[in-house]
N, C-alpha and C positions, 0 to 999 in steps of 0.2 A: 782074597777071592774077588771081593770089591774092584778092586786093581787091574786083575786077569781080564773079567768081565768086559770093562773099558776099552780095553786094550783088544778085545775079542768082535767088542762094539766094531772099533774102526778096523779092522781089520776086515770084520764082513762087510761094511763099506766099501771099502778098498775093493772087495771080491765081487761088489754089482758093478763100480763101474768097469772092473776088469770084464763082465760078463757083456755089457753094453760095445765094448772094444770088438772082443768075438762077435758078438752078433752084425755091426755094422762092417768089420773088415777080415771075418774069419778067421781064422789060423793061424799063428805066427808062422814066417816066411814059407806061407805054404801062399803061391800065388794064382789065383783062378781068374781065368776071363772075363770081362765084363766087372771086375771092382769099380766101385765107384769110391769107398773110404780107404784111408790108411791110416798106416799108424803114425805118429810125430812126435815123438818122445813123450815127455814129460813135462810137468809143473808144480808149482806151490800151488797150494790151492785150502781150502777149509771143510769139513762137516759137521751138524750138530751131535754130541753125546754129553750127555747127563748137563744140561743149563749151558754149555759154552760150545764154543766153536774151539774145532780142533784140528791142528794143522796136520794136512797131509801131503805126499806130492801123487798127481792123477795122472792117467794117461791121457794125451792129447789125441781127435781123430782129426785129420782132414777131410774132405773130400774135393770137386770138380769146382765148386764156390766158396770155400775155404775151408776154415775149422767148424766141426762140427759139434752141436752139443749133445752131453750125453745124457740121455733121460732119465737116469735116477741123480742127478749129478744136483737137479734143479730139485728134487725133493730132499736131499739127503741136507741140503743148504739152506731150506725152508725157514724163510723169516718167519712168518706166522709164528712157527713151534717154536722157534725163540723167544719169541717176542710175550709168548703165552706161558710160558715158561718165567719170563723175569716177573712176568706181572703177577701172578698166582705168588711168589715168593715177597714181593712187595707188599701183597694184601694180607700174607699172613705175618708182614710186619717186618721184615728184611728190608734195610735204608739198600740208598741207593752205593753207599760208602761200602757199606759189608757186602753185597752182593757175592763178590769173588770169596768172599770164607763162607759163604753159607752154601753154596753150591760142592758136588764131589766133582773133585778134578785131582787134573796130574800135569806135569810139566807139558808145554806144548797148548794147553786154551788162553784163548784170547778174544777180544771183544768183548769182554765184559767188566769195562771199566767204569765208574760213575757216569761218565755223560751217555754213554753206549745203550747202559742199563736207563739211565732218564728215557735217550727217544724211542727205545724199548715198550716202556711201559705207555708213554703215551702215544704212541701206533697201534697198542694193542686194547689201549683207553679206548681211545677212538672210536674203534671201532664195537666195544659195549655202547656208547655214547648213539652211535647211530643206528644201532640195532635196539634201541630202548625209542629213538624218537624217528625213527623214520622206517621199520619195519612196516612191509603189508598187513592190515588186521582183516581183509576181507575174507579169510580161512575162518576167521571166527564170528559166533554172534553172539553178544551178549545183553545181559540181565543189569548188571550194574557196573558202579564207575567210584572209586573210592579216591576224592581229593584230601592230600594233608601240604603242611609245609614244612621246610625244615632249614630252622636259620642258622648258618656259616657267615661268622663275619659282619655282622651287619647287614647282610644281604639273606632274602628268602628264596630259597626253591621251594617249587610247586613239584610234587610226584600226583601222577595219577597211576592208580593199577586199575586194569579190568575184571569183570567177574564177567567168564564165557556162561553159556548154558549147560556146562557142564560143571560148572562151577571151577573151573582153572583161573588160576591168578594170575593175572599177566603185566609186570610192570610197561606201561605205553605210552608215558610220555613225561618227561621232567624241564624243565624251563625256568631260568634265572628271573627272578622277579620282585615283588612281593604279592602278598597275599591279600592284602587291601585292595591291589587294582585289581577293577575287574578284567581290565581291557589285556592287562597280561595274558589271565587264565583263559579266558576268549579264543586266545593268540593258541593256547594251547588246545583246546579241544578243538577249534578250527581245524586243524594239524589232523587229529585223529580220524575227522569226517574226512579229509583229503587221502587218508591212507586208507581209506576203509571199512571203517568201526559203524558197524551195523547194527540194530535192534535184534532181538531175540521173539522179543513180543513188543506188542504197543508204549508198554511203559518202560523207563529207564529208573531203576534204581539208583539215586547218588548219597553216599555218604559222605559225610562234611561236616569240618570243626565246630560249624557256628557264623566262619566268615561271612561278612553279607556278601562280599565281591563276587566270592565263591558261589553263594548261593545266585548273587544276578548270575555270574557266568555262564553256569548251569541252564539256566532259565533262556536265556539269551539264546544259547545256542540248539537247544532240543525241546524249547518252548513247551505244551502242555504236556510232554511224554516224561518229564520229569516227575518222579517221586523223592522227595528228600526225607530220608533216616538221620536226623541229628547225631552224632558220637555224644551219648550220654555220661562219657568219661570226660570228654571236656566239659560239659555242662556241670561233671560233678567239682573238678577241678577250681573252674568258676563260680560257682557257688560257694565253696570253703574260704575264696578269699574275702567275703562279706560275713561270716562267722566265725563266732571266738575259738578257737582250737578243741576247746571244751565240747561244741556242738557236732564235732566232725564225726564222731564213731555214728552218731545216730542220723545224720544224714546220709552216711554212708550206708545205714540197714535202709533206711526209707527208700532209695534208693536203687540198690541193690533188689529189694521185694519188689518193688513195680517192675521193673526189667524181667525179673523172671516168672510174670503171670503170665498163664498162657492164654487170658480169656481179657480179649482191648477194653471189654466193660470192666472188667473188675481194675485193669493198666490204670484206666480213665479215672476213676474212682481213688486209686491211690494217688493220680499227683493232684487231683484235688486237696486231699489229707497231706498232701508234700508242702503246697501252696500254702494252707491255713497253718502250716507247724512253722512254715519260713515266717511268714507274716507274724509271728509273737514275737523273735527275732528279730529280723532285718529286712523293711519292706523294700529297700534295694534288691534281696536275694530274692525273694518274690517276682519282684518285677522280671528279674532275671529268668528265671524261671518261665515266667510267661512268653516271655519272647521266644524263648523256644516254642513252649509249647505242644501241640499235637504231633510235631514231628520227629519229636522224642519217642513219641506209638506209631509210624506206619509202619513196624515190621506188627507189630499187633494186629494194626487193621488189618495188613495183608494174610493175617492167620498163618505167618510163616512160623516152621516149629523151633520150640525152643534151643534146640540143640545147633540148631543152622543160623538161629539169630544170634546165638552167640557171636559166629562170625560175622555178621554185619549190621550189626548196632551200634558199631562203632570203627574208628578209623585203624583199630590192631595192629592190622596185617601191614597199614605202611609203617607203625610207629615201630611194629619191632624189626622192622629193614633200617628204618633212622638209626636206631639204637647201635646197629652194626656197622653204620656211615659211623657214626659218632667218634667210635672207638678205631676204625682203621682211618679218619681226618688226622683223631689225635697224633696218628705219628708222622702228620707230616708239616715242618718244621719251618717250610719255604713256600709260602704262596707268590712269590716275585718269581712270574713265570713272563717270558714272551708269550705266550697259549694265553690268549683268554678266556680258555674253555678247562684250563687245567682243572679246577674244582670240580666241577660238572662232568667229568671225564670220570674223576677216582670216586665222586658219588656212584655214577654207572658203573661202574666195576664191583664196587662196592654191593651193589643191591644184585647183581645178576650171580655175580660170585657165593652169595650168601641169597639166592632165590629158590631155594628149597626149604626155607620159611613160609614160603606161601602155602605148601601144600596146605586144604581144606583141615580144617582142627575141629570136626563136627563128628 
């Protein structure tokens, strides 16, 4: 049935551009005055069905300035759907080697050989890659701006996603770097004032690791509109590496109960009691601690509710996009690319591909 179908595929192919024929040159040898197209035999030629190109021979038109092309002829060949086709099959983990067994086919496709399927994938990278850093955001305005990093190789990427005043996720912008300099992430939020990226109200929510660079960043570039939310999962992370294993279940409740009071005096009051419990322990973790600080509560201060500060008390929303970079890197086996953008490309594909994580979890 599978088969039939295929076969059914090109054939009603076959039957638009037969229809494109009649319409630019009428009737077969029925001749009317005033033609301007004709018929010109035939050719080899390709369309897409099920992931490949498949050969067929078309009808040729001419007319008064030569041959003419026929307008379903350009859709039916459509790189795009190719190209989004090999990719979506790469992401869910198909090399570029299998490609042709993982796809349904029958005698007659073609183009999809290793190298075919590579510049495939990255035309269609590509273009996640620039619709993640160089789309308009002036449609939207928003409330916050959530920085994480995520290191490949010795090397850091920066992701930013937005939070609209609708509260939509939007990932908006990623850049190879580290997360130590500031003048990277600079480099980046520059970018997003250039495309756009508008306030909602006076203040700017940012959620952030901890990094200082980040935080200059931040500062640097939206000056006093900034509000910083520390990710109190890093800070909890950070703090277990100053205590004995033995310590960790009970930092993790100390912890855990500040986050979810809903009243910033009584917040304030437990990391005091966080503070004086590190301190009998480890006056590093203390210290630690402090430096965070109050900014571990401005969703308290801001009296935002518990159920919505869920999502932004910490960096979540990019780390569980990471977690699905992580897993679709893992299968790729060749970073000796000509592209210097290759990594950066299957990251974006990666997070947009699997951008229905963002949706609000509140």
């Amino acid at each position: 049935m599978e088969e039939q179908a295929k076969h059914a595929a090109l054939a009603f192919g076959l039957e638009l551009l037969e229809l494109d024929t009649l319409e630019l040159c009428g009737e077969r040898y029925h001749h009317s005055e005033g033609r301007k197209y004709w018929r010109y035999g035939t050719e080899e030629s390709s369309i897409l069905v099920g992931g490949a190109r498949q050969r067929i021979r078309r009808p040729r038109v001419r007319g008064e300035d030569g041959e003419a092309e026929l307008p379903s002829l350009k859709k039916l060949r459509g790189q795009d759907l190719l190209d989004e086709e090999m990719k979506e099959k790469m992401l869910l983990g198909v090399s570029t080697r299998n490609y042709s067994e993982a796809i349904e086919g029958y005698k007659g496709k073609f183009g999809d050989s290793k190298s075919s399927v590579s510049r495939a994938f990255e035309r269609a990278s590509k273009k996640d890659l620039d619709a993640i850093n160089h789309a308009n955001l002036s449609q939207y305005s928003f409330v916050g701006l959530v920085l994480d990093g995520l290191e490949i190789k010795g090397r850091t990427v920066i992701a930013a996603v937005g939070v609209t005043h609708e509260l939509e996720k939007i990932p908006v912008g990623l850049i190879d770097g580290s997360s130590e300099n500031s003048k990277v992430v600079t480099d980046l939020l520059q970018n997003l004032l250039e495309r756009g990226f508008s306030l909602h109200c006076e203040r700017l929510l940012c959620v952030l690791d901890g990094s200082k660079a980040l935080s200059k960043a931040v500062r640097d570039v939206f000056g006093s509109a900034v509000l910083i939310q520390r990710c109190w999962l890093h800070k909890l992370r950070n703090l277990e590496g100053y205590l004995p294993q033995e310590k960790h279940q009970e930092l993790h409740l100390r912890m855990n109960r500040m986050m979810n009071l809903d009243r910033y005096s009584d917040a304030q009051g437990e990391l005091k009691k966080l503070k004086s419990w590190l301190m009998q322990t480890s006056e590093q973790a203390a210290n630690s601690l402090d430096e965070a600080g109050d900014e571990l509560l401005t969703l308290h201060k801001l009296g935002v509710p518990l159920d919505l500060r869920k999502s932004l008390d910490s960096t979540n929303m990019i780390e569980s996009l990471f977690s699905v970079v992580r897993q679709k890197l893992h299968n790729v086996k060749n970073w000796n690319s000509r592209n210097p953008n290759r990594k950066m490309q299957w990251i974006a594909s990666a997070i947009l591909y699997h951008k229905k994580k963002l949706v609000p979890d509140y």
